[in-house]
KEKE-3310 file (N, C-alpha, C; in steps of 0.2 Angstrom, whole numbers, plus 5000, padded with zeros to 4 digits):
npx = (4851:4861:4858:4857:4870:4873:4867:4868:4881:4881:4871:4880:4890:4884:4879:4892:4897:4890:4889:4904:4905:4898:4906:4914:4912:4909:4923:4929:4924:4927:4941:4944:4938:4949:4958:4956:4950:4959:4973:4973:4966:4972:4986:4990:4993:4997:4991:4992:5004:5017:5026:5041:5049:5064:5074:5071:5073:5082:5077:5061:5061:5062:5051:5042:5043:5041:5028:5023:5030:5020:5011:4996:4993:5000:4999:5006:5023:5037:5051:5057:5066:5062:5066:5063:5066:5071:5069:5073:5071:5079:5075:5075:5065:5057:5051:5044:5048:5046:5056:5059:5065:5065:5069:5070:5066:5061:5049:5042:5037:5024:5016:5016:5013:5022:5023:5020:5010:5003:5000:5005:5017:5027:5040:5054:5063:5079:5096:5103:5096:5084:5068:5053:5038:5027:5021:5029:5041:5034:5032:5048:5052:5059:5065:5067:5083:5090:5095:5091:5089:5093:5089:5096:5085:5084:5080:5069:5066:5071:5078:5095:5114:5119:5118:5112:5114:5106:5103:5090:5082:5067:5050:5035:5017:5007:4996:4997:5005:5022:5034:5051:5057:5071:5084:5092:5107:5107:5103:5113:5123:5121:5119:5127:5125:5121:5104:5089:5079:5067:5051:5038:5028:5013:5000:4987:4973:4956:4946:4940:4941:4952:4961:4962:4966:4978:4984:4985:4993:5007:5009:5009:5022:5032:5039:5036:5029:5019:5004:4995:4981:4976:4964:4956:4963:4957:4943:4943:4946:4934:4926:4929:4924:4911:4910:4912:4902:4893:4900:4897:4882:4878:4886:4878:4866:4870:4875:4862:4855:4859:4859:4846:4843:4851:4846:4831:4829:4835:4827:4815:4817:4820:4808:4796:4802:4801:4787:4778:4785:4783:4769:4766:4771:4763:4749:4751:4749:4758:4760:4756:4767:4776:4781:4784:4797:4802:4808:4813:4825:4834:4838:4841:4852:4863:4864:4869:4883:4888:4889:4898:4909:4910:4914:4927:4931:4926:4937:4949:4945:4942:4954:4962:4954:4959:4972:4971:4965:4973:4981:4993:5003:4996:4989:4977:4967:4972:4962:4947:4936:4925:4912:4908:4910:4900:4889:4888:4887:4873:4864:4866:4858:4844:4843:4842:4830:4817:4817:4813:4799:4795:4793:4785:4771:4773:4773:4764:4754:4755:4746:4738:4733:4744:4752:4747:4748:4757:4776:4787)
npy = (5013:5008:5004:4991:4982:4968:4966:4978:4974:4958:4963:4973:4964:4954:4962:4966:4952:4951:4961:4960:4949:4951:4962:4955:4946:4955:4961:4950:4950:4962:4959:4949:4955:4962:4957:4956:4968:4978:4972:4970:4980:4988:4988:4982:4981:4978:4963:4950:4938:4933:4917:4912:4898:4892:4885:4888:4894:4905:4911:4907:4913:4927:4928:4926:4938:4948:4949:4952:4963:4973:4986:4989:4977:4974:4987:4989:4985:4973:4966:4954:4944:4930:4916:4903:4901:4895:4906:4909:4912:4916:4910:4897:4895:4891:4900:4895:4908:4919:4926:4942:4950:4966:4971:4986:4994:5007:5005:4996:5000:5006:4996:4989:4994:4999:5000:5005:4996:5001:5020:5022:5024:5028:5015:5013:5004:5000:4996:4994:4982:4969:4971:4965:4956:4959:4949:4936:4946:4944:4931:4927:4934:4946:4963:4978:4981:4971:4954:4944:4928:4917:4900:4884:4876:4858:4842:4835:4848:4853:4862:4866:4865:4876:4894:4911:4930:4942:4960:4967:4978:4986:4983:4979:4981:4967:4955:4942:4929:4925:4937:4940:4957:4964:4974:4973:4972:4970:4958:4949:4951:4948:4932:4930:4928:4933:4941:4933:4935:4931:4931:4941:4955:4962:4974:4969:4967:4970:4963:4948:4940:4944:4941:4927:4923:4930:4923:4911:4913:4916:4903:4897:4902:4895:4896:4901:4897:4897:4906:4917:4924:4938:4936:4924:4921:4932:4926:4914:4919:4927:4917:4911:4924:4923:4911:4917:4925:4918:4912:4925:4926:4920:4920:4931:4929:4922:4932:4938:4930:4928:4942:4943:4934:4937:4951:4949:4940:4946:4957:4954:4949:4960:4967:4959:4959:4972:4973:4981:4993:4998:4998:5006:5018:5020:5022:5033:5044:5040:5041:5025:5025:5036:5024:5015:5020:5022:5012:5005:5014:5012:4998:5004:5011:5005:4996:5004:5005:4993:4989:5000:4994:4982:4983:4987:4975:4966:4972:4964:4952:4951:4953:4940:4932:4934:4932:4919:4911:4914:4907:4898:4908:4918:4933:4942:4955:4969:4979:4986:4991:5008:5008:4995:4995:5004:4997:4987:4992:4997:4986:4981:4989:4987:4974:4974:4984:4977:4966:4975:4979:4965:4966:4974:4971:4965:4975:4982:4973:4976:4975:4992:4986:4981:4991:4989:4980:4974:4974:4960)
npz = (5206:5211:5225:5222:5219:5215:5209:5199:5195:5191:5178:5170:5166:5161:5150:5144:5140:5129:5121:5117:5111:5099:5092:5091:5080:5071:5072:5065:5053:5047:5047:5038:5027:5025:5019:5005:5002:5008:5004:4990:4983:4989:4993:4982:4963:4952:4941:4938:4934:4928:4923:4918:4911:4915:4906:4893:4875:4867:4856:4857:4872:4867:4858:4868:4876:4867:4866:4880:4882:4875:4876:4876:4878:4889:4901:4911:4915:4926:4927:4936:4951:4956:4970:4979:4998:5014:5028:5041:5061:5074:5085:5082:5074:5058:5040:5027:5012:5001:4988:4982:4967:4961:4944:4942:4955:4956:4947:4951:4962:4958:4958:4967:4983:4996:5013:5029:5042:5052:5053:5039:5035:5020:5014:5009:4994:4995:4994:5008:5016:5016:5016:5022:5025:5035:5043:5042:5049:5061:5062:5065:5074:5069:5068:5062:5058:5060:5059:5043:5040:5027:5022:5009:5003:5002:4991:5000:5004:5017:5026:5022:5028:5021:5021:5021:5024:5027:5030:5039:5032:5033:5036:5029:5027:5023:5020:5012:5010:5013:5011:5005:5000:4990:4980:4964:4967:4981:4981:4972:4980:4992:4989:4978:4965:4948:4947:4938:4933:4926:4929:4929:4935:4934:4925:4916:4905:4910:4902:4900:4888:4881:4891:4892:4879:4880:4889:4880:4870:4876:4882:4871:4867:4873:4879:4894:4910:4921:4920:4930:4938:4947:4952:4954:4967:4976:4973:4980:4993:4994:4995:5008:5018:5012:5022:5034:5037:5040:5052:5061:5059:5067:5079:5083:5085:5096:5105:5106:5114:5125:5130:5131:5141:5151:5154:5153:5166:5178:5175:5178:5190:5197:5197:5202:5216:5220:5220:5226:5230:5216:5216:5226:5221:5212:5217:5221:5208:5199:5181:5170:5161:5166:5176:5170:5165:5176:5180:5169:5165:5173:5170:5154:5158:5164:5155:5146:5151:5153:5139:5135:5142:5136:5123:5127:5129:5119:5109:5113:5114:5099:5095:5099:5094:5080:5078:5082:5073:5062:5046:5040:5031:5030:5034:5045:5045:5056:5061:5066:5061:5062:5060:5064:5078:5082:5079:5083:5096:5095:5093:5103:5110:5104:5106:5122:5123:5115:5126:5137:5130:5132:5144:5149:5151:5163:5175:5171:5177:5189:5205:5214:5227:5232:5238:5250:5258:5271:5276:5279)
capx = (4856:4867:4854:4858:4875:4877:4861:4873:4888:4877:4869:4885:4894:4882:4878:4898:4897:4885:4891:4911:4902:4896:4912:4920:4910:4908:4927:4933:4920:4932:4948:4943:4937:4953:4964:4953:4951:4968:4979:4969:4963:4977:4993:4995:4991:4998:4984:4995:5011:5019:5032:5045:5054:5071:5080:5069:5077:5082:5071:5054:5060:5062:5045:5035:5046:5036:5020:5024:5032:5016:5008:4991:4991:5001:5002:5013:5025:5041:5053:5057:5069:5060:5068:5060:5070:5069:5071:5075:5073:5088:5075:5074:5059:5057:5047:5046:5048:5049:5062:5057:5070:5063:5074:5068:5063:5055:5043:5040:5033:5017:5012:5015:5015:5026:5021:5019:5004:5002:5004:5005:5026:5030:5046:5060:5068:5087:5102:5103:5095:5079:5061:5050:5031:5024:5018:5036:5044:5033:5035:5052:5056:5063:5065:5071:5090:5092:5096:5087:5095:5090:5094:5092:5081:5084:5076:5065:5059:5071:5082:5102:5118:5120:5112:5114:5112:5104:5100:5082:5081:5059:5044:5029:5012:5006:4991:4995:5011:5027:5040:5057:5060:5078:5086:5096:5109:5109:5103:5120:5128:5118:5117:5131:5125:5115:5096:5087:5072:5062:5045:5033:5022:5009:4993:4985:4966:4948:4942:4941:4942:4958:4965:4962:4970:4985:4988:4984:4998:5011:5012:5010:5026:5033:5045:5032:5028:5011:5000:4993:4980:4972:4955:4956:4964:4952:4937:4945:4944:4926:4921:4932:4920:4905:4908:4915:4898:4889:4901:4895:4877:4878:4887:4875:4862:4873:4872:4856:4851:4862:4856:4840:4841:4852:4842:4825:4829:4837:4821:4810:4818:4820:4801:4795:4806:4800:4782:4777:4785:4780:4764:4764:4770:4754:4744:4753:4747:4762:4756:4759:4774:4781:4782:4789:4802:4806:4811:4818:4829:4840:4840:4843:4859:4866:4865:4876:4886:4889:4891:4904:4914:4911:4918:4934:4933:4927:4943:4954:4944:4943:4963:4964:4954:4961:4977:4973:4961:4975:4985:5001:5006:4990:4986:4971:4967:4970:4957:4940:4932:4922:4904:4908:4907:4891:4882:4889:4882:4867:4862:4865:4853:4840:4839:4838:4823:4815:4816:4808:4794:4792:4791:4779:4764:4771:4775:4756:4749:4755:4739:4739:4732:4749:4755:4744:4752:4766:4782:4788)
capy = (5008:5006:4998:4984:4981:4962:4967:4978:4969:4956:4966:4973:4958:4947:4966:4968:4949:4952:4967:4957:4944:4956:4965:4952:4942:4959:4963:4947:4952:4966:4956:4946:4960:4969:4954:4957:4978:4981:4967:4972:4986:4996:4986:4976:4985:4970:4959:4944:4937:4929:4913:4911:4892:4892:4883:4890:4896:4911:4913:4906:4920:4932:4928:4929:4946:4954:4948:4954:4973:4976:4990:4987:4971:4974:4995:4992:4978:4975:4961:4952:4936:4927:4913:4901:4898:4894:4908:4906:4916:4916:4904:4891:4896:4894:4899:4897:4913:4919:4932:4946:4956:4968:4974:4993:4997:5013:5006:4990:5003:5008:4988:4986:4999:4996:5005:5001:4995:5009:5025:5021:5027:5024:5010:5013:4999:5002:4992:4993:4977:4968:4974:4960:4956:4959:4941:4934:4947:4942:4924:4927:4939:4950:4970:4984:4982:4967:4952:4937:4921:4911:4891:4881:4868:4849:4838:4834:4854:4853:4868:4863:4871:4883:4899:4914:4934:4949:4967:4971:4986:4988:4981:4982:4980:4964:4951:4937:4926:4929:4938:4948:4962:4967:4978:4967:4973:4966:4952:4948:4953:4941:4926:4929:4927:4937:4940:4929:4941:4924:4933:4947:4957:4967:4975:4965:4970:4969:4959:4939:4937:4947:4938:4920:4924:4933:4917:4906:4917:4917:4898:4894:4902:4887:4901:4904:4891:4899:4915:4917:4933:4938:4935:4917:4922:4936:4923:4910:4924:4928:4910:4913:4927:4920:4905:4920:4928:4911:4915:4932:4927:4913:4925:4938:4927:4920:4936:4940:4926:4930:4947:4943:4929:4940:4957:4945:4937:4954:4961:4950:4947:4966:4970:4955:4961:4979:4976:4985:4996:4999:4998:5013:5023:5019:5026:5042:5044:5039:5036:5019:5028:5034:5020:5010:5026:5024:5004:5002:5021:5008:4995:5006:5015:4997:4991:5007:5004:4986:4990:5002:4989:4975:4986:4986:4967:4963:4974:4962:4944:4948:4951:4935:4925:4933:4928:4910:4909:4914:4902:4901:4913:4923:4938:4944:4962:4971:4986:4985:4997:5010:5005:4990:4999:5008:4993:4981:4994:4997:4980:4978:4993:4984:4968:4978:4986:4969:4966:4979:4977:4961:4965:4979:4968:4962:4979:4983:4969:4975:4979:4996:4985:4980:4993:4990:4975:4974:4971:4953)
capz = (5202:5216:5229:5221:5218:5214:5201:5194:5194:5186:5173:5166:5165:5154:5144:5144:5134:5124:5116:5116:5106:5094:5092:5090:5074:5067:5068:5063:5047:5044:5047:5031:5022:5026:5014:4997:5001:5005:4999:4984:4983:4991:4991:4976:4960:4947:4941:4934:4938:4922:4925:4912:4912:4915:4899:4887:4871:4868:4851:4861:4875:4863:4856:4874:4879:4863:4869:4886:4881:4870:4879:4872:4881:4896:4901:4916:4919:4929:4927:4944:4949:4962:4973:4987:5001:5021:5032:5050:5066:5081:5091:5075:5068:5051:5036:5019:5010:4993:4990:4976:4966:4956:4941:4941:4961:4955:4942:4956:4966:4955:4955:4974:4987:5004:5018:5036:5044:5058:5051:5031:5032:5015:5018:5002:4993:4995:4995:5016:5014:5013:5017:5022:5027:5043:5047:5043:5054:5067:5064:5065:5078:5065:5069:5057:5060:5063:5053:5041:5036:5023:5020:5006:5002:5000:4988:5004:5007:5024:5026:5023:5031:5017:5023:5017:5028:5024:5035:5039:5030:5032:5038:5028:5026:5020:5021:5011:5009:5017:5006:5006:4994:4989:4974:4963:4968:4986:4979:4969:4985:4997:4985:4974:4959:4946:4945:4932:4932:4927:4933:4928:4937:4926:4924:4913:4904:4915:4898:4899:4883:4880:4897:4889:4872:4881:4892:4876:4866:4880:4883:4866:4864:4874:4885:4899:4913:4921:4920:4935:4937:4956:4953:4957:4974:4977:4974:4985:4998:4997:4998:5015:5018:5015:5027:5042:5036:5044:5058:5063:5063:5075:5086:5082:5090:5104:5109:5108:5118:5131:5131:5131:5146:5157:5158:5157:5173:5183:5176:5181:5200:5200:5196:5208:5222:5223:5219:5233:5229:5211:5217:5229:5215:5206:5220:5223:5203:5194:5174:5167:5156:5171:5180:5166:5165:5183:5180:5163:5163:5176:5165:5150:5160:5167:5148:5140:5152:5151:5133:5135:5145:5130:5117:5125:5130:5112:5107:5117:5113:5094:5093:5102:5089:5074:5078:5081:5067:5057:5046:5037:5024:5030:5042:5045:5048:5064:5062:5068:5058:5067:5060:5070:5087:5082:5076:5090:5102:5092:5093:5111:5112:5102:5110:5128:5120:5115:5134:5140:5127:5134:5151:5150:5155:5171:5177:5170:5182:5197:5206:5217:5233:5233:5242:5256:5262:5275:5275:5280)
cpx = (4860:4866:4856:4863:4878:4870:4866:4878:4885:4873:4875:4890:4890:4880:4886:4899:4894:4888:4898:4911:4902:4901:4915:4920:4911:4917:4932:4931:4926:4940:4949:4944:4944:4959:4963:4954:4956:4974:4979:4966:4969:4983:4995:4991:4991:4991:4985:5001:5012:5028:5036:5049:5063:5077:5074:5073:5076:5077:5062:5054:5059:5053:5040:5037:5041:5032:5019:5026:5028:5012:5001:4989:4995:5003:5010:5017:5032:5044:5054:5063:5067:5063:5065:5065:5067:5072:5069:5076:5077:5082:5073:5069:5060:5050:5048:5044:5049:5052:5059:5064:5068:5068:5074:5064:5057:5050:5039:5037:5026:5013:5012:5018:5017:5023:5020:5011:5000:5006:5004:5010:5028:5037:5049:5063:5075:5089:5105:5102:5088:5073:5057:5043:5029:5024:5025:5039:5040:5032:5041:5057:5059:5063:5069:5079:5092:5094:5093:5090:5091:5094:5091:5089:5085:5078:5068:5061:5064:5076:5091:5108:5119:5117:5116:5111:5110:5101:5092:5082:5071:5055:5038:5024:5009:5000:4992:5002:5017:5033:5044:5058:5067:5080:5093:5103:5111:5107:5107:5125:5127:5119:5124:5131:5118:5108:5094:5083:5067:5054:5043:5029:5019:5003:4991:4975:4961:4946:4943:4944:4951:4964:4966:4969:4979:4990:4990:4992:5003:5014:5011:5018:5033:5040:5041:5028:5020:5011:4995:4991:4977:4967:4955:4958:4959:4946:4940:4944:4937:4924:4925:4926:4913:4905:4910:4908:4891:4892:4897:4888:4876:4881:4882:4869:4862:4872:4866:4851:4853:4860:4849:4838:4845:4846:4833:4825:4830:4830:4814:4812:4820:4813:4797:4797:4802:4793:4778:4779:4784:4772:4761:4765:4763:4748:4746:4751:4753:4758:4759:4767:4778:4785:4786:4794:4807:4810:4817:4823:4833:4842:4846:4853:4865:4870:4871:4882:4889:4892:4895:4910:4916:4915:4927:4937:4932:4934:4949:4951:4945:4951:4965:4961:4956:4967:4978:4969:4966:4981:4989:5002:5001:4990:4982:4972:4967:4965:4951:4939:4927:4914:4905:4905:4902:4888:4884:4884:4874:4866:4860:4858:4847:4838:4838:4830:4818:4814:4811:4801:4789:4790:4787:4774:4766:4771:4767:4751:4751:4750:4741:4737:4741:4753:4751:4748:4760:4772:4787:4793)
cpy = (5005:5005:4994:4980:4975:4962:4969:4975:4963:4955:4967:4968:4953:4953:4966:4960:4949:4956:4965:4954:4947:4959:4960:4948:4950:4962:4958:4946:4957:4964:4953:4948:4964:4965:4954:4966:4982:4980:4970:4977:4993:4997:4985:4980:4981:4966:4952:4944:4930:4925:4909:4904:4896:4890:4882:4891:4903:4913:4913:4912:4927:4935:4929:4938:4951:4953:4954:4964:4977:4983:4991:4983:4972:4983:4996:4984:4976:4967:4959:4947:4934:4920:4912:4902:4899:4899:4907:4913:4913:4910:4898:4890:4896:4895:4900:4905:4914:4926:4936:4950:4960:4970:4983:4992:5001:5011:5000:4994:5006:5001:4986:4989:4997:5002:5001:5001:5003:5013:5028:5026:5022:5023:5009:5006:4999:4997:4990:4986:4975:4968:4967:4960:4956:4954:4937:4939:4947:4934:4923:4929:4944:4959:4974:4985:4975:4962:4944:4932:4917:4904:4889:4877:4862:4846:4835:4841:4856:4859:4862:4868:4876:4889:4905:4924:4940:4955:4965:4977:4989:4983:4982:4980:4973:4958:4942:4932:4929:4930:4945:4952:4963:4970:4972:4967:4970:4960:4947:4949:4948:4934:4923:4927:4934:4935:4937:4932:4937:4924:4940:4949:4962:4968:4974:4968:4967:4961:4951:4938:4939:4942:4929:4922:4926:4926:4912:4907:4917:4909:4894:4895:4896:4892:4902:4898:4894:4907:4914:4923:4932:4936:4928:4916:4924:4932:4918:4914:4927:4922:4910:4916:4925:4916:4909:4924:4923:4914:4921:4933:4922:4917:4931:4935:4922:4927:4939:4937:4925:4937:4947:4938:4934:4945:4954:4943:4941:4958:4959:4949:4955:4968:4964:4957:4967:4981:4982:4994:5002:4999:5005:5020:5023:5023:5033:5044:5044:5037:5030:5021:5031:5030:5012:5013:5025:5017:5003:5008:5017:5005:4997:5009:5009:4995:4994:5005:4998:4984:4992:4997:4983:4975:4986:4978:4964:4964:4967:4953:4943:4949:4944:4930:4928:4929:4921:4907:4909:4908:4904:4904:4917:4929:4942:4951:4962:4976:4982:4990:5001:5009:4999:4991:5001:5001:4987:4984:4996:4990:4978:4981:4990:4978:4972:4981:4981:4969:4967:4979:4972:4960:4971:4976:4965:4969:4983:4982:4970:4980:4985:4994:4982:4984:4993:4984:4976:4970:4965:4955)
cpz = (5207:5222:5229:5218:5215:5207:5199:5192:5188:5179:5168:5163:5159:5149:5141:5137:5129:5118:5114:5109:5099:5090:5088:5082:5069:5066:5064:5055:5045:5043:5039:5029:5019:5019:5007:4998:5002:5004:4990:4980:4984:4990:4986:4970:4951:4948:4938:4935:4932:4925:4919:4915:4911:4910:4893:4880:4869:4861:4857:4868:4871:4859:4862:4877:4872:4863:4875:4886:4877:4876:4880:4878:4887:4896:4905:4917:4920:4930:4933:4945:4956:4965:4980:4990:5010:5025:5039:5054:5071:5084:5089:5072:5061:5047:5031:5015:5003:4994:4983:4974:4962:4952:4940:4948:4960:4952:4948:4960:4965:4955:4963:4980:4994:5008:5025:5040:5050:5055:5044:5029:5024:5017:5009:5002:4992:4994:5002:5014:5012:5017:5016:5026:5033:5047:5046:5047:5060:5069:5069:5070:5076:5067:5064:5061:5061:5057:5052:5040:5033:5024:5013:5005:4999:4997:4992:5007:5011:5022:5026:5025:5028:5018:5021:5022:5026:5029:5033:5037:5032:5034:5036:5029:5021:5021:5017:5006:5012:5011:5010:5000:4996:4982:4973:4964:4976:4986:4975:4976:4992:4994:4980:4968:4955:4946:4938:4929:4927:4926:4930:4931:4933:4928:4917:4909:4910:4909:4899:4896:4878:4883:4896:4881:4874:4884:4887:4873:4869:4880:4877:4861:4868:4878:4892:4902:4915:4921:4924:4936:4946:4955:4955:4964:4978:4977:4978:4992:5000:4997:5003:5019:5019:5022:5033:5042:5041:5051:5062:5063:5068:5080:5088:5087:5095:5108:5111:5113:5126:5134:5135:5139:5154:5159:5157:5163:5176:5183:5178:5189:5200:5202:5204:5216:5226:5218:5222:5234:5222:5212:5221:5222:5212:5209:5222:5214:5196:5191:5173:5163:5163:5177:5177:5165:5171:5182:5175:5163:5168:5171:5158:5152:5162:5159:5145:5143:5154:5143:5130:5136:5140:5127:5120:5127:5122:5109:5107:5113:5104:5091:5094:5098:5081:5074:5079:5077:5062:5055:5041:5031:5024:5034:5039:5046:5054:5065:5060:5067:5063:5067:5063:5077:5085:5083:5081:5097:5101:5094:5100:5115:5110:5105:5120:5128:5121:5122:5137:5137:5130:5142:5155:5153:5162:5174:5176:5174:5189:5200:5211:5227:5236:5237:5248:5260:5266:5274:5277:5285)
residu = (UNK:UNK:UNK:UNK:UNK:UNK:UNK:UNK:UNK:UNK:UNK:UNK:UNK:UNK:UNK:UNK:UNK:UNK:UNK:UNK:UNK:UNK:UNK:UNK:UNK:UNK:UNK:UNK:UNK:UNK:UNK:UNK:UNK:UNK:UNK:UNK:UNK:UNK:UNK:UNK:UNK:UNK:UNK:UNK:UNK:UNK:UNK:UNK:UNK:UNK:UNK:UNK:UNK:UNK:UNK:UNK:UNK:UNK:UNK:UNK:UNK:UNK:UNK:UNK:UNK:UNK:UNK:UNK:UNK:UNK:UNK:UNK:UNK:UNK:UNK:UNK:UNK:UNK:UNK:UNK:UNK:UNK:UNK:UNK:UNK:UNK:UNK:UNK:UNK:UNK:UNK:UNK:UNK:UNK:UNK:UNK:UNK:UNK:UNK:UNK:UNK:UNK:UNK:UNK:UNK:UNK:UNK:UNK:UNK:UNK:UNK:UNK:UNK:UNK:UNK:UNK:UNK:UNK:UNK:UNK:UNK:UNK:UNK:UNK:UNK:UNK:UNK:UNK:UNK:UNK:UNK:UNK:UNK:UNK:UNK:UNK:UNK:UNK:UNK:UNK:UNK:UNK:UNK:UNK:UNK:UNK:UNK:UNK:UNK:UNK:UNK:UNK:UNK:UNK:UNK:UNK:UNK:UNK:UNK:UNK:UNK:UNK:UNK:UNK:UNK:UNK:UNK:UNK:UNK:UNK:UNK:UNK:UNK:UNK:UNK:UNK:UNK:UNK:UNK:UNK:UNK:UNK:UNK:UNK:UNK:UNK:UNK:UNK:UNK:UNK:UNK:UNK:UNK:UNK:UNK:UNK:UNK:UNK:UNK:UNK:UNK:UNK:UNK:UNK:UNK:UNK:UNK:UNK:UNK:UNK:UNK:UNK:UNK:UNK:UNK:UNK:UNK:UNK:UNK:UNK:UNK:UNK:UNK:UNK:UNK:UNK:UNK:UNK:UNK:UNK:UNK:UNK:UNK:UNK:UNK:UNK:UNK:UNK:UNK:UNK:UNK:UNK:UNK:UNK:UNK:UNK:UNK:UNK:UNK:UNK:UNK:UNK:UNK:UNK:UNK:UNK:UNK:UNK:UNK:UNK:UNK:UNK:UNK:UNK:UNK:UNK:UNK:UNK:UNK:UNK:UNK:UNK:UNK:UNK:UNK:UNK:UNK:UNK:UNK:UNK:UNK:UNK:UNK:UNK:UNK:UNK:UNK:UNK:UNK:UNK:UNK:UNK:UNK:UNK:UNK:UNK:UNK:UNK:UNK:UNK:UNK:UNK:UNK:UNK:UNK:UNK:UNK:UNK:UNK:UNK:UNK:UNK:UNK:UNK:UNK:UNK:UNK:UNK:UNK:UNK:UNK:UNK:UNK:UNK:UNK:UNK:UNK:UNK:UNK:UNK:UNK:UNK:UNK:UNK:UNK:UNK:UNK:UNK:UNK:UNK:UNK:UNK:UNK:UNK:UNK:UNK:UNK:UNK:UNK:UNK:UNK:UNK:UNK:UNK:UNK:UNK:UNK:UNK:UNK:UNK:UNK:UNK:UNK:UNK:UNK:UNK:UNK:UNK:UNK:UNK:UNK:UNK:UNK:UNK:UNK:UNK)
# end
């Protein structure tokens, strides 16, 4: 193997992209997957999100609040006061954010679990201050202890001198919008005014046909602006999916073609090279399987470890395209699942294979007069 040094080096280098490539389609596969299975699956536990107008009448509220408290029809649900507004980082970053207060913490907590990404430390709702999304504290610059500053909006969206400050109490875990949690209590303290609690998060029936008639019944009572369930999100995300699913074979057979065209030529300018030598073998009674043992068990060892080298380049290249694939109010997963790595290296192994299949017959053809010829 180490005859041939600028082989290796060249071998592992187009095996090292190959198997990168790989990695990389397949973990920006899991990236996706990771804002449906555990936005969805792990975080958020609410299945509806009911929005009450603001200068309703107290009868027409009154009349959607006993829709809404039936248990039957909603098991779990937790009043909230939600408000947009412009938060701003110290180097004038801003993002639009929506601020949550739930009115009951504790019951806010079976509908949408906080925790932090590395590690899954559950991250409490207190009074310190306000506990905010991941992708807004790293828009932001934001760190646990530090401090937020909201602005308000202008008629035009633009943030206006009025701004308003609140502790970093937490950093959680979050995939899809940027929001702040606070207890309504710091949120009369930050804002100065009382919560509206305007908004409903709930668990709502599986059934359609329950989930039409609840909507029908809610905004017929003429208090309730929309009803808005996840499933519509959730499928906006798998047509995402599929189209990253096109992704991932177009990489799948850039690498293979890359694969396939490096260690075809190395093995083809290696076998050529040292017919002569593959030839003397032959007449000292190497069998055909030994002789193809003696050749390809380089290749094979060259490949792992060109394979190896991928996995941690893949690591590094698929960080680098989720975060610039990603767009705003989004982030994508950071964890690359570990059937990833197998089936990235598996595949690398696979198309090496192929190769070697294919270059069985020259290594067949080489006649045994060949070793009688001298040396140039």
């Amino acid at each position: 193997i180490f005859r041939y040094k600028r082989r290796l080096f060249m071998t592992c280098v187009g095996i090292a992209g190959c198997t990168a490539l790989l990695l990389t389609g397949l973990g920006l596969q899991n990236s996706i997957n990771d804002i449906i299975d555990v936005q969805y699956g792990e975080l958020v536990d609410y299945n509806v999100v009911i929005s009450e107008k603001d200068g309703a009448a107290e009868s027409e509220r009154a009349e959607a609040a006993a829709l809404m408290d039936d248990k039957d029809v909603l098991p779990v649900s937790v009043r909230a006061t939600e408000e947009s507004m412009i938060a701003q980082g110290a180097d004038g970053t801003e993002a639009m954010t929506t601020i949550v207060a739930p009115a009951d913490s504790l019951a806010f907590e079976d509908l949408w679990t906080f925790r932090t990404r590395e590690g899954h430390e559950a991250v409490p709702l207190t009074n310190d201050g306000a506990v905010v999304t991941e992708k807004l504290a790293s828009k932001l610059g934001l760190a646990v202890g530090g401090t937020l500053t909201f602005a308000e909006q202008d008629d035009l969206g633009n943030a206006t001198a009025k701004t308003f400050e609140v502790p970093v109490a937490g950093i959680i875990e979050n995939y899809i919008g940027d929001y702040a949690f606070m207890t309504p209590a710091t949120f009369e303290r930050v804002f100065g005014k009382e919560p509206t609690n305007l908004t409903v998060y709930a668990q709502a029936t599986n059934d359609e046909g329950q989930r039409q008639a609840l909507s029908d019944a809610l905004r017929a009572t003429g208090a309730v602006d929309t009803v808005a369930y996840n499933d519509e999100i959730i499928a906006s995300y798998k047509q995402m999916l599929r189209s990253v699913n096109m992704v991932v074979v177009v990489l799948v057979v850039a690498a293979a073609a890359l694969a396939f065209i490096v260690l075809y030529n190395l093995t083809n300018i290696n076998i050529t090279e040292r017919a002569r030598e593959i030839a003397t073998l032959k007449v000292l009674g190497f069998t055909p399987h030994e002789v193809n043992a003696y050749i390809f068990r380089e290749i094979v060892l060259l490949t792992i470890l060109g394979a190896v080298v991928g996995l941690g380049l893949g690591v590094v290249l698929e960080g680098f395209v989720v975060v610039t694939a990603e767009v705003d109010q989004v982030m994508f997963g950071r964890t690359i699942h570990w059937p990833s790595y197998v089936i990235a290296f598996a595949l690398t192994m696979v198309f090496t294979a192929i190769v070697m299949l294919v270059m069985r017959p020259k290594l067949a053809k080489i006649d045994m007069v060949e070793s009688l010829k001298s040396n140039e």
